[in-house]
C-alpha positions in Angstrom: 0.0 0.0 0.0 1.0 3.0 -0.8 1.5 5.6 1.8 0.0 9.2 1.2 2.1 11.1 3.8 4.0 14.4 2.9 7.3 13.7 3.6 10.4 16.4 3.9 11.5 15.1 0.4 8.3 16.2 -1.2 8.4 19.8 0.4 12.1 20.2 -0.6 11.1 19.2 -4.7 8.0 21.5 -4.3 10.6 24.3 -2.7 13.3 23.1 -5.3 15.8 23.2 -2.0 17.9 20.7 -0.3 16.4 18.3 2.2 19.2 19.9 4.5 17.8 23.6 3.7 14.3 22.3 4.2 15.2 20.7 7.7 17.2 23.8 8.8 14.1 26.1 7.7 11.8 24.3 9.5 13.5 24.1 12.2 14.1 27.9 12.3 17.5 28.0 12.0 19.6 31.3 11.9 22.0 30.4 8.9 18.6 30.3 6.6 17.0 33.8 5.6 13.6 34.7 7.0 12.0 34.7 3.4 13.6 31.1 3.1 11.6 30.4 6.2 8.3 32.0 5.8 8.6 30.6 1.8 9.6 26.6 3.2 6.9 27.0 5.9 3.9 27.5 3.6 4.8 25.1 1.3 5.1 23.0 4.4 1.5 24.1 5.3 -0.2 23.7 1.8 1.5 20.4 1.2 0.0 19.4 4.6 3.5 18.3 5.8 3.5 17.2 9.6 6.6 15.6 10.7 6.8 12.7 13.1 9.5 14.2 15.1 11.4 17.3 15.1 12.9 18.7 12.1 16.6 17.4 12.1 18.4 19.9 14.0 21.7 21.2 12.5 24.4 18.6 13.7 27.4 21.6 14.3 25.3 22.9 17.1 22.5 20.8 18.1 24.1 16.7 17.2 21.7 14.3 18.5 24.3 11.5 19.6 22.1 9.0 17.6 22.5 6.4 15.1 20.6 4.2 13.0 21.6 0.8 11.8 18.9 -0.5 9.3 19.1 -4.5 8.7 17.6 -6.7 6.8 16.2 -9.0 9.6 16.7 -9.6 13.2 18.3 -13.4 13.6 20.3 -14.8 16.6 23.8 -15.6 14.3 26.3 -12.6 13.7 23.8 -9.8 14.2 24.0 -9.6 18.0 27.8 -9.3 17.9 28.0 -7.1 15.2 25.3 -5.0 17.2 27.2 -5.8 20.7 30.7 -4.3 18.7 28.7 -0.7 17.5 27.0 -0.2 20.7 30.2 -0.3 22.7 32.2 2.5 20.4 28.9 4.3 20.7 28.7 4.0 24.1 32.6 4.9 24.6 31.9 7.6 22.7 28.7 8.9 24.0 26.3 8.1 20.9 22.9 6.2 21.2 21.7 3.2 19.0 18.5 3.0 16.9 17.9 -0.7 15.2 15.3 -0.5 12.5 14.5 -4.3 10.2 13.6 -4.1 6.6 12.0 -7.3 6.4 15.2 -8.1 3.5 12.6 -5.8 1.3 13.8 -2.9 -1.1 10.3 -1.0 -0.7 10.8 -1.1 3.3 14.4 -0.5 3.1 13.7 2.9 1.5 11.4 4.0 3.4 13.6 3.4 6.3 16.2 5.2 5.0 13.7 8.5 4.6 12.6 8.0 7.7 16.7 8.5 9.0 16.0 11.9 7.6 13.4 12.9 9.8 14.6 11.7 12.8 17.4 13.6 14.2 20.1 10.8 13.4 23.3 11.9 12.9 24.8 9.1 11.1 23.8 5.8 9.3 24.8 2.1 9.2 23.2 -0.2 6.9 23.6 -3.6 5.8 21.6 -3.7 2.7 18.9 -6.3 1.5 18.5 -8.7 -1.4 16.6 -6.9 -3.0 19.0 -3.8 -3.4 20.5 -3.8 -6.6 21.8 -0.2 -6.9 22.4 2.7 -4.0 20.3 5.5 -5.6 17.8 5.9 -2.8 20.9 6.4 -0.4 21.0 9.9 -2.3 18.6 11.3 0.3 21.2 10.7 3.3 23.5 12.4 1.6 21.0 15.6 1.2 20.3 15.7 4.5 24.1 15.3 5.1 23.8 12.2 7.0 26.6 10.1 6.4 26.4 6.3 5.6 28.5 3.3 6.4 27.7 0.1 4.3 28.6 -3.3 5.5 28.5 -7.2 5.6 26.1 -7.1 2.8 26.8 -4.8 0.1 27.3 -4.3 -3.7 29.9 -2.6 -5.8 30.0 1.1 -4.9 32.6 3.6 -5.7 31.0 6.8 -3.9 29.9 4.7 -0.5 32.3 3.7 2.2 31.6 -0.2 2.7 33.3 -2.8 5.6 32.6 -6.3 4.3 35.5 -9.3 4.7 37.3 -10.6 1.4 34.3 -12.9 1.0 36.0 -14.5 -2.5 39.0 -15.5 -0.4 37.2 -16.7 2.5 35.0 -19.1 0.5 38.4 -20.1 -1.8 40.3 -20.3 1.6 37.0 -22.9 3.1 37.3 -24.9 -0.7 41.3 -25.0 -0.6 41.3 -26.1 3.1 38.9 -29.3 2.8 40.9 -30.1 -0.5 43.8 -30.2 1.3 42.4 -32.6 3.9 41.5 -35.2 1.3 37.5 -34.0 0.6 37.3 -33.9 -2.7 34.0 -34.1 -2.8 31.9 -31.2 -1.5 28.4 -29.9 -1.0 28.8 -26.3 -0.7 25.9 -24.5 0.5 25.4 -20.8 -0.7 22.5 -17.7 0.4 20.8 -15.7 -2.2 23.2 -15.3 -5.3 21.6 -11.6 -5.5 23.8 -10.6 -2.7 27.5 -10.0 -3.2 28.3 -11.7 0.0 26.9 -14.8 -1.5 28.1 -14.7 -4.8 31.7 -13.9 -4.0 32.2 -16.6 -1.2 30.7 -19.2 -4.0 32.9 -17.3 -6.9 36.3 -18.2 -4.0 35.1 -21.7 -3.4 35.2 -22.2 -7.0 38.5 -21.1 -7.5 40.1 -23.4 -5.0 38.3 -26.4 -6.7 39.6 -24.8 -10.6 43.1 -24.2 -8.7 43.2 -27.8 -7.6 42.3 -29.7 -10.7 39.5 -31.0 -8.4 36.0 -31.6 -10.5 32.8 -29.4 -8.7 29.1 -30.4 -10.3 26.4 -27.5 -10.4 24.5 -30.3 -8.2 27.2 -30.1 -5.7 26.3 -26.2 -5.2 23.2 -25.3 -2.7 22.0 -22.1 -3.6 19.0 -21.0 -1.1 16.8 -18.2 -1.1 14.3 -19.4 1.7 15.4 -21.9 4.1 11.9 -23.8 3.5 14.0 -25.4 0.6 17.1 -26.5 2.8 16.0 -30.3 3.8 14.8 -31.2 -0.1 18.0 -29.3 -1.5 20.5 -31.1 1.2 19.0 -34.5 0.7 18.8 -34.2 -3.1 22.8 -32.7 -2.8 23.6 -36.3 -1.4 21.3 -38.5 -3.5 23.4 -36.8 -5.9 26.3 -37.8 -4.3 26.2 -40.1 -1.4 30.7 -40.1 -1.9 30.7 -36.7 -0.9 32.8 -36.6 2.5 32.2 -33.1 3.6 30.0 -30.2 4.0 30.6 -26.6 3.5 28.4 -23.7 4.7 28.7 -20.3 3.9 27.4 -18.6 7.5 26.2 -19.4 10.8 22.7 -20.3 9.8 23.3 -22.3 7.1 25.9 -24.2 9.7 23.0 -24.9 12.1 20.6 -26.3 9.4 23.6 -28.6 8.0 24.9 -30.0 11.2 21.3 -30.6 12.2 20.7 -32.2 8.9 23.9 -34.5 9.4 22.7 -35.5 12.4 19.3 -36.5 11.8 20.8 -38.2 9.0 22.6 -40.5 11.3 26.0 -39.3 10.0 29.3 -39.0 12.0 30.7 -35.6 11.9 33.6 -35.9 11.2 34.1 -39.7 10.9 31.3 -39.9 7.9 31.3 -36.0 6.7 33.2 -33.3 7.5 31.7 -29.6 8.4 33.1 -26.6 7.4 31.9 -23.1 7.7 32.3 -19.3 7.6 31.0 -18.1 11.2 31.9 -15.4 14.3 32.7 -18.6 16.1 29.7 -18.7 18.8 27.8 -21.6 16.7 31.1 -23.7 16.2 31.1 -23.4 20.1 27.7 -24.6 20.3 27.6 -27.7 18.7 29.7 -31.1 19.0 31.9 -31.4 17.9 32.7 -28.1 17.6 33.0 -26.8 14.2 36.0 -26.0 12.0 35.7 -22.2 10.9 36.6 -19.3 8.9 36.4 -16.7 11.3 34.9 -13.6 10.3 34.2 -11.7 13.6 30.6 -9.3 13.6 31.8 -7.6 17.0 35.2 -6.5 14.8 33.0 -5.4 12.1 30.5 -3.4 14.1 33.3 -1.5 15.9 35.1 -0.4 12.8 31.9 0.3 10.7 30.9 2.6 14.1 34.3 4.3 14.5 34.7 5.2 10.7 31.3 6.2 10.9 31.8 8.9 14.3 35.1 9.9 11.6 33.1 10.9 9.5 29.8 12.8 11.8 32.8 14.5 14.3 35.3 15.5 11.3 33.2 15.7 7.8 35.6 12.9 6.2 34.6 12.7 2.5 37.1 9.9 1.9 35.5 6.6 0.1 36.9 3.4 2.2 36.4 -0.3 0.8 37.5 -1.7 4.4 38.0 -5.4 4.7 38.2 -7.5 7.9 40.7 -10.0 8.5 39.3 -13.0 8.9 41.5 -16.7 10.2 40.9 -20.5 9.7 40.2 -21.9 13.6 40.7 -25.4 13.5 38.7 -27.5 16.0 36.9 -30.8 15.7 34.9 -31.3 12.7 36.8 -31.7 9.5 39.1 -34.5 9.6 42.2 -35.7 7.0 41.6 -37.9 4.2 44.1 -39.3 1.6 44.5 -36.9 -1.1 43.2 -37.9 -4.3 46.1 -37.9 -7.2 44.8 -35.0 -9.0 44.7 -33.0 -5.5 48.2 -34.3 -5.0 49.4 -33.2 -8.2 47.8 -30.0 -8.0 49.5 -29.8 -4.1 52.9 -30.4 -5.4 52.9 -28.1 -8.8 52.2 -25.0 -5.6 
């Protein structure tokens, strides 16, 4: 449905001003001229604009100390510790938190990030959804003169500061790893391909298979978009190929589902199939035996994206960043050593 409310981007098109002019005008601010005010305020008035909040004060004199991370959905793997790692450099540095869900939906997305520009946030984190192909409705931030920090999921961008990990190593680094071990056979299981997070990590765990002269089917590759589908796609993966010896997943929820699938399956992790997964390393800890891991740490992630972003509200940094966070292989109990196959071997020793 299609919401009929005046919004502060409709009186600043009607005004032909800035969002930022409009806000300022509003809220009565002495840098804007009083015919700038009386001229914005009847617009306002005609247009029958009424503003949840305050107009966003100016952020030189009056910042608000608060934040907004949007997110696509509200789960109990990485989030929290990528949540925990912002609010403590917010905290330390006497900022507030604001958490808003998109439902993973472009539509509510947007209007979450309009809705940034009449509260009086002074800064934005977003991890984008899947159904964001292109960073044009981000414009309005930059209006307003909120600045934006992108990260875990993002896409190409050359004008937005992003914080992601090197998502094609990680997944060849998870590939090369249980090659090396002897599985050369692999069921690899993938998030929706519309998100660069996805795409990449699958791109790297190609590579490591084309690196090793080690075949990979299509029907070795899980690629979900709801996780209604994982049970049919994970048994059909190993009707497909009951020789495969180990299990890769690409985050902490797709861990959970596989290990629980292994199990109900009556198979022997790591005896009967290795596990292997990219994960902040609470779920590894969780289950038995604990799980093998790329570690890509959300608590890290949060506290960069939240320092860069206070950079950037205290100082007025214009710079672009494309920040990536160190991730390392944790080995613990799930993946265990196989004889190499010859091609593996060959491949091994031509390195």
């Amino acid at each position: 449905m299609v919401s009929n409310r005046v919004t502060l981007s409709i009186v600043a098109r009607k005004a032909a001003l800035s969002i930022a002019t409009v806000s300022r005008a509003l809220a009565d601010h002495p840098d804007i001229s009083a015919i700038t005010k009386s001229r914005v305020r009847r617009i306002a008035t005609a247009l029958g604009y009424v503003p949840s909040y305050r107009a966003r004060p100016l952020r030189a004199a009056h910042s608000s100390r608060l934040i907004a991370l949007v997110v696509p959905e509200m789960t109990m793997f990485f989030l929290p510790s990528m949540i925990a790692g912002i609010n403590r450099v917010l905290q330390d540095k006497d900022y507030s938190l604001v958490v808003f869900q998109s439902d993973n939906a472009l539509v509510q997305e947007r209007r979450l990030i309009e809705f940034c520009t009449h509260l009086s946030t002074d800064g934005v984190l977003l991890v984008l959804s899947s159904e964001t192909a292109d960073l044009a409705h981000i414009d309005v931030l930059k209006s307003a003169g909120i600045p934006v920090v992108l990260l875990d999921k993002t896409i190409e961008t050359s004008t937005h500061t992003t914080i992601t990990i090197n998502d094609f190593e990680a997944g060849r680094e998870a590939a090369a790893y249980l090659i090396d071990n002897g599985h050369t056979r692999s069921v690899g299981i993938f998030g929706d391909q519309r998100q660069r997070i996805s795409a990449l990590r699958l791109d790297g765990f190609r590579r490591a298979h084309a690196d090793r002269g080690v075949p990979l089917a299509d029907s070795q590759i899980i690629r979900l978009t709801m996780l209604d589908e994982f049970q049919s796609r994970f048994d059909r993966a190993f009707e497909l190929h009951p020789d495969a010896t180990a299990v890769f997943a690409m985050s902490d929820e797709l861990l959970v589902h596989s290990h629980h699938q292994l199990v109900k399956r009556g198979v022997r992790i790591p005896d009967d199939v290795s596990l292997l997964a990219i994960s902040d390393g609470h779920a590894p800890s969780f289950l038995f035996p604990n799980v093998t891991h790329i570690r890509h740490s959300g608590a890290q992630e949060g506290e960069r994206a939240a320092h860069i972003l206070i950079d950037m509200i205290e100082h007025s940094s214009p710079t672009m960043m494309d920040v990536r966070i160190h991730t390392i292989l944790v080995e613990l109990g799930s993946v265990a050593r196989r004889a190499l196959a010859p091609t593996a071997k060959r491949a091994k020793a031509a390195r």
